[in-house]
Structures are given as structure tokens and as C-alpha cells.
C-alpha positions, 0 to 999 in steps of 0.5 A: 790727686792733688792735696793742699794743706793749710799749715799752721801759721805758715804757708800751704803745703801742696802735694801731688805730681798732678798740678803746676803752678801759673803765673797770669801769662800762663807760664808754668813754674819749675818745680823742684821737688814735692811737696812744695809750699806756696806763701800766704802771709805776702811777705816772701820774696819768692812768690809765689812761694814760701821763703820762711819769711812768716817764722820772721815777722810772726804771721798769725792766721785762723787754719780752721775749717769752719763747718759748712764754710763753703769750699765751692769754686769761686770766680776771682 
């Protein structure tokens, strides 16, 4: 099973041997090590992943769930 942890004011933390990441060719991306961290705050220059960058310009974000807030899958 899969785990994706939202950490607060950084990236996702995604533990797990069961899941790759895809670029939109299809290509699976080498993974080095679990658990691995994934950027949210869009300023990495390793996307998809996290580089620290969020520390350097102060990425702030809401990290809580809110109750009943969905979570289902969505078409994107």
C-alpha cells in the first residue's frame, strides 16, 4: 500500500514499494530510495520532485484535511 503524506509547508511524502511515478509519455521515473518526496510549492528544479526549494522562498500552504472535503477521484 501506498502512503502520501502532506508535510507541512514542504512536499508530499510517498512511501510504499507499490507505486511509480509517470511522466505524460508514459516513462517511468527511476526511483532511488523510499520514501520519496514529490514538489508542491512549483519551484523545484527537479520536478517532479522536491529539491529543498520550499525552505528557500518560504512556501506556505493549508496541510489540513478538512472533514467531509471530498478525496474521491477526480478527472484532471
Amino acid at each position: 500500500m501506498a502512503t502520501i503524506k502532506v508535510l507541512q509547508n514542504g512536499p508530499y511524502q510517498v512511501e510504499g514499494d507499490d507505486v511509480s511515478v509517470v511522466d505524460t509519455s508514459g516513462e517511468q521515473y527511476a526511483l532511488a530510495k523510499r520514501p520519496f518526496y514529490l514538489c508542491r510549492c512549483g519551484a523545484s528544479k527537479n520536478k517532479p520532485f522536491c529539491d529543498g526549494t520550499h525552505a528557500k522562498i518560504g512556501f506556505k500552504a493549508a496541510e489540513t484535511a478538512l472533514p467531509g472535503g471530498g478525496g474521491g477521484p477526480s478527472k484532471g
